[in-house]
N, C-alpha and C positions, 0 to 999 in steps of 0.2 A: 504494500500500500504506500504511494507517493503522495505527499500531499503539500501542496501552496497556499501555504497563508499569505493574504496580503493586511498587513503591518497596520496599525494606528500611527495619527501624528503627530503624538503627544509620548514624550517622556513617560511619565506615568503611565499611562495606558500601556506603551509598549513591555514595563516592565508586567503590570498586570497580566497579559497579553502570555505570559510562559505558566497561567493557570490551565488554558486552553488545552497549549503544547503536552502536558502533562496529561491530561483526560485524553487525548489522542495517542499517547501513548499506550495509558490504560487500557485502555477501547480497544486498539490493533495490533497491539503487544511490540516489544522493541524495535523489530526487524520493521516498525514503520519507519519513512525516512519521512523528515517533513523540514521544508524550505519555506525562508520568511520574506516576502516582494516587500521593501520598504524604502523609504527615504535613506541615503548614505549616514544620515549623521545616526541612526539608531544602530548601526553595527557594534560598536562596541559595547552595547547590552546585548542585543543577539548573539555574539561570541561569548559571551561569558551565560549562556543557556545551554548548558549540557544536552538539552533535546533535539537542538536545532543541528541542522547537517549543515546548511550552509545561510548567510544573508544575501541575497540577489537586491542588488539596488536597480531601485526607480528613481532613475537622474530627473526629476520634475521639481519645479517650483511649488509651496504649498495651494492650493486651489487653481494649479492650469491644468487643460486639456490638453492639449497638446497630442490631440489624437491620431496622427502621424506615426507619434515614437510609441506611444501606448499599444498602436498596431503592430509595429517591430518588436519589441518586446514581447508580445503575445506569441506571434509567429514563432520566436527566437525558443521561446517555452513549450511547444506544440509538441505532443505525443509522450510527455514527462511524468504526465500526471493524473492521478483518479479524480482527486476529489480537489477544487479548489474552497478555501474557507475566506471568508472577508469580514473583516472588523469593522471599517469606516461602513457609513449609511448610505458615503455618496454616490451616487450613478457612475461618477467616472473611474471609482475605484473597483468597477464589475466590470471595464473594457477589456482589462489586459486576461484575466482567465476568459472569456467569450473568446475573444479573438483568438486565444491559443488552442480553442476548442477542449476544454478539461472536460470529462463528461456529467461529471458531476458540480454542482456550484451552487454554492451554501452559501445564505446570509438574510438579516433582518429585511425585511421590506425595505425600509429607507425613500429614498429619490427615485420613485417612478421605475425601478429595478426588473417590471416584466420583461422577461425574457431571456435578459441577460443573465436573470441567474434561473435555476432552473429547479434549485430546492429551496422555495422561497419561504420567509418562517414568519411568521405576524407576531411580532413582541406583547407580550404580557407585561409591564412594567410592576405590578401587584404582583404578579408569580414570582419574575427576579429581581428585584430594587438595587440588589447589588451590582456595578460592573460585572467583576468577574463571572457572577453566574449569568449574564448576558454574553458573554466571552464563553466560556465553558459548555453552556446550553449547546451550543453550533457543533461540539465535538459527538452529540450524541441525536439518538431520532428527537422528533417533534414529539414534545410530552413527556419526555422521559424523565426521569427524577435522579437529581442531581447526585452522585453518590459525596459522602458525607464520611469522615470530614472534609470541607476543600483542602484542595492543596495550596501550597504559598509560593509565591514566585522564590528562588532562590539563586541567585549569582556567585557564579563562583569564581574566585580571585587565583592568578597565578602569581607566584611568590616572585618569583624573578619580575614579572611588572610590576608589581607594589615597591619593590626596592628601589625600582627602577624611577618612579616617580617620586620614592622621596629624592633619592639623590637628583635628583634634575632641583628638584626645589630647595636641597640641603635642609631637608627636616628628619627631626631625630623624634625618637619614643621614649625618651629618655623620663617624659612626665606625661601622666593619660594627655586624652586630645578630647576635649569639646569640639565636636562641629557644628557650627550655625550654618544655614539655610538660612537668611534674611529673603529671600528673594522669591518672586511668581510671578510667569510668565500671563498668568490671567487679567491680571490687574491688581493695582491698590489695594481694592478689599480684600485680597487675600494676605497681605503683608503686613504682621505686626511692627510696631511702630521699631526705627533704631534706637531710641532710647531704652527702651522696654530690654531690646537686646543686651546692650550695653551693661544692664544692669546684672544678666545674670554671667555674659563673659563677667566683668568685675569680683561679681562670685566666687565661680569655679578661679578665677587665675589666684587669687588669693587665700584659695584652699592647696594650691600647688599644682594648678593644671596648666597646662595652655592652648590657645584656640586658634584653630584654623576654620575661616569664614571661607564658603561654597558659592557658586552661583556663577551664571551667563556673564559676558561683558557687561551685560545690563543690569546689571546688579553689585558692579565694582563700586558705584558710587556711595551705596549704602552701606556698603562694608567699609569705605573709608568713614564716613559715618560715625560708624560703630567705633573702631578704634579711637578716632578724637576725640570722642566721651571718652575716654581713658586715660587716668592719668599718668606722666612720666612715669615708668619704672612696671608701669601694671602692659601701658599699651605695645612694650616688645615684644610683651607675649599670648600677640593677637596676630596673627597673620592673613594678608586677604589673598586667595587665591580666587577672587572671583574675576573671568575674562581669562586668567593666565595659562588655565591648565585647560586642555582638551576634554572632550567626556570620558576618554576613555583612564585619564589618569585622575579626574574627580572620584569614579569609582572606585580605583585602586586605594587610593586616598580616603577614602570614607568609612573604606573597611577598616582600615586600624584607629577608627575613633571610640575611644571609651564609651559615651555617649553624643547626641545628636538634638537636638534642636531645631524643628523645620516647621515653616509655614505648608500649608496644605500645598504642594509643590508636587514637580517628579522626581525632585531631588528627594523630597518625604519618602516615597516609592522606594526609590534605589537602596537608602538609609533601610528603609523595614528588609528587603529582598536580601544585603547583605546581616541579615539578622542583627542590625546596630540596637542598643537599649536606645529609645524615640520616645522624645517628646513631640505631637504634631498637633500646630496649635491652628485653630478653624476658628473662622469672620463669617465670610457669606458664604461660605457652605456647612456641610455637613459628612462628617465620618458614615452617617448614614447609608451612603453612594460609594464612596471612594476611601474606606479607611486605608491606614498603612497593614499590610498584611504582614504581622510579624508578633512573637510573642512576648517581648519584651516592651512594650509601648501604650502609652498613658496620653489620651487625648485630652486637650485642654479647650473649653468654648463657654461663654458663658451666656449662650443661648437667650439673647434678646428677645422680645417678642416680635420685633422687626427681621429675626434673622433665622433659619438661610435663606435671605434673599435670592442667590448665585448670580447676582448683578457684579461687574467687572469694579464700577461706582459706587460711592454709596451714594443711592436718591435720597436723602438727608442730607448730606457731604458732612455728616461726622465721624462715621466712623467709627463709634461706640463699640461693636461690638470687639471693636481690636485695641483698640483706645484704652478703655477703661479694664482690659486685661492684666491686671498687674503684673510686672516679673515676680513674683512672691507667691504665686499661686505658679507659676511656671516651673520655680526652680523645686518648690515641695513638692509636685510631678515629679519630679529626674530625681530627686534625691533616695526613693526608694531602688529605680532604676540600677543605681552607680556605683555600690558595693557588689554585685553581680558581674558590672561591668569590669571592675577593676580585679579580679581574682581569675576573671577570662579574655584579656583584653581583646583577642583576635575571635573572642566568639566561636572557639570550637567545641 
């Protein structure tokens, strides 16, 4: 049994996205081979997914057509595969198995999808509420009942890259590692405030940790942020890797954090996947949908009656439910966490 997934396009999602792979597995037992069509920049979490055989990139812009290359690509894939699986909703993301002619082709209704796919499945959002088991659902028939317990996305790190990205960066293990995630690609509302952060780096560095801040280019600026709340003497032992490091060496890097700190992010995802102890702290959404799947992690929200809105904005523009989030309530989360953390620091 051959099978092509094609990818979400979101961090998060994609780490979700190896609940699937694992029920596929289950279902067709090892000897199934199965390939993930996705955007280049999610390979290095597809690599580090023991299920997956190989990452096949989709050289495309997020939302073009470009129905030309999505033909060539189809073609290029023609005669490989049983069953195609599809995560995204959108129409264009059912081109490239159609045109490769898979016989089989799995996925939610979405965009106008008659035809193109040919196992079409009508979502129950009250049957599954969770992602995953909207992800998972697709590895099995229509109606079938989820087997239990899920599984957890799980990444797994090679030693030689992990070394390999401290010494690029010259960082040592010499004192656990806080990681903060300041950062969401979603919007504001999902970003606790930097001073909030500041507060509990200040914390931990003064308990004898030190922190290495996460996140996009787009996220460097909050991390500098964070540090200048710092005073002389505390803020050398904050480091921003945000913008600097590639995904592939964030991940390596995340693994060896004692604990973790993250706004409802993909970075949150990646943090639970390498089994980090996680704090993940929710504004406008809700753990509800998209928790971190991991067993060490303590979600933090203090549930407005305004909120989960899942507005990018706040339509208010206060921000409350992020705002009025104390680090105090943040840091008494992770402190049950980080005696566990510190007696395993690698999480084995």
């Amino acid at each position: 049994m051959n099978i092509l997934i094609v990818g979400p396009s979101w961090v998060g999602d994609m780490v979700m996205a190896q609940t699937l792979v694992v029920c596929l597995k289950q279902q067709h037992g090892e000897a199934c081979q199965i390939d993930v069509l996705a955007p280049d920049w999610s390979r290095p979490i597809l690599e580090r997914m023991p299920q997956v055989r190989q990452a096949l990139s989709l050289p495309l812009g997020h939302g073009s057509l470009e129905l030309a290359t999505r033909r060539r690509i189809g073609r290029e894939l023609a005669g490989q595969y049983d069953q195609a699986i599809l995560l995204p909703n959108s129409l264009k993301s059912a081109l490239v198995p159609f045109f490769a002619g898979i016989p089989v082709r799995t996925g939610w209704r979405g965009e106008m999808r008659y035809g193109l796919l040919n196992d079409l499945r009508v979502l129950d959002k009250e049957r599954y509420p969770l992602m995953i088991e909207r992800f998972m659902a697709l590895a099995y028939p229509p109606d079938a009942e989820l087997p239990k317990p899920y599984p957890k996305p799980a990444l797994q790190i090679e030693d030689s890259s992990r070394a390999a990205a401290l010494s690029r960066f010259s960082l040592e293990l010499d004192r656990p590692v806080l990681a903060l995630c300041p950062g969401a690609e979603f919007g504001e509302a999902k970003r606790w405030p930097s001073e909030h952060y500041a507060k509990v780096a200040e914390e931990k560095i003064r308990q004898g940790w030190q922190v290495w801040l996460f996140g996009s280019k787009n996220d460097h600026a909050v991390g500098e942020q964070i540090r200048a709340r710092l005073i002389p003497g505390l803020r050398e032992e904050a480091v921003n890797l945000s913008g600097e490091t590639s995904l592939a060496e964030a991940i390596d890097l995340l693994s060896c954090a004692a604990a973790v700190v993250s706004n409802d992010s993909g970075l949150m995802h990646v943090a639970a996947a390498l089994n980090r102890p996680l704090v993940a702290i929710y504004g406008s959404t809700s753990p509800g949908f998209t928790p971190p799947l991991a067993d060490q992690v303590a979600t933090v929200r203090l549930g407005l009656e305004c909120s989960p809105c899942f507005d990018r904005t706040c339509r208010f523009g206060h921000y409350n439910c992020l705002r009025d989030l104390p680090p105090a309530q943040v840091i008494s989360a992770l402190e049950p966490l980080v005696g566990e953390a510190l007696s395993d620091p690698q999480g084995n």
